[in-house]
N, C-alpha and C positions, 0 to 999 in steps of 0.2 A: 192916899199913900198908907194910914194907919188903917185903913180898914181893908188895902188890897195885904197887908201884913199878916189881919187877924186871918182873912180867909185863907190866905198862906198855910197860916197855922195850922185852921181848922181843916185845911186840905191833906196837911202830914199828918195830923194827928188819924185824920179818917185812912189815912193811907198804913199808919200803923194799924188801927184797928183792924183793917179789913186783911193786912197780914197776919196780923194774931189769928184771926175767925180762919182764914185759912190754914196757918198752923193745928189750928185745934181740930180743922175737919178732916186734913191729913193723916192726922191722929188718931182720930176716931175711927176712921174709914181701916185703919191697919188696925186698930185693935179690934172690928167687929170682923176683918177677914185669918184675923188670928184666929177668932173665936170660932170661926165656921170653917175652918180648917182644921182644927181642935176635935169640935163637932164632928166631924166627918170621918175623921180617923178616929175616934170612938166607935162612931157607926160601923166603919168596917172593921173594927176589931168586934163589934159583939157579932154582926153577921158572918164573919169567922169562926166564931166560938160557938154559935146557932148550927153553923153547916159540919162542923167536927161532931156537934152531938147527936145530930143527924146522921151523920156517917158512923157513930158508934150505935144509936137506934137501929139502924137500918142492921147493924152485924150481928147485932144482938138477937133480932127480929130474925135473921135467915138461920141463925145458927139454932134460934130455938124451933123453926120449922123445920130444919134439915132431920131436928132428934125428933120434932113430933111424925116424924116422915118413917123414917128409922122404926120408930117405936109403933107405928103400925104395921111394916114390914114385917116385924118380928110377932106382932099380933092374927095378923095373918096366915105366916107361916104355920105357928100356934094353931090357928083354928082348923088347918088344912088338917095337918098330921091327924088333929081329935077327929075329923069326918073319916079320913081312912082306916084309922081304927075303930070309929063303930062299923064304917064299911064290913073291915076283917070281922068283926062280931056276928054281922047279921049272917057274912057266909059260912063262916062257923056254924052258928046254929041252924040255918039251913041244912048245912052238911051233916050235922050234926044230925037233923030230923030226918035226912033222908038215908042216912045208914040205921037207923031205929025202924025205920020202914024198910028198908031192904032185909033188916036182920030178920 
């Protein structure tokens, strides 16, 4: 009788313990899914932050090819006119040389 008592005991007491142990892993289990929930939304805010500066990269990148685009356009143009007008020179002085020859 006294010793079906102790095991009695020894059977609550294990029965507390093993509700405490699970308390404390229920516990645990929510604070490491806090943490990775945490995590996570961290993660997606910098890969937000990543894809914004990429998306100002990226406008910075076409705007400065659109001038360097432009800015050969205009170079271009530029070189055009300078050939036309040695063009006009050379017939100039052809013209030039052949009315000195006619004259």
């Amino acid at each position: 009788m006294i010793l079906a008592d102790a095991w009695s005991a020894v059977g609550g007491i294990a029965a507390v313990v093993a509700a405490g142990a699970a308390l404390i892993t229920i516990w645990y289990a929510r604070a490491t899914v806090g943490e990775a929930r945490a995590a996570r939304r961290e993660a997606s805010d910098a890969h937000t932050e990543e894809m914004a500066e990429q998306r100002s990269a990226l406008q910075a990148s076409t705007a400065a090819h659109q001038e360097q685009m432009r800015e050969r356009e205009r170079a271009l143009a530029t070189e055009i006119k300078l050939q036309r007008i040695v063009q006009l020179e050379r017939v100039a002085e052809v013209l030039t040389d052949l009315a000195d020859t006619a004259g």
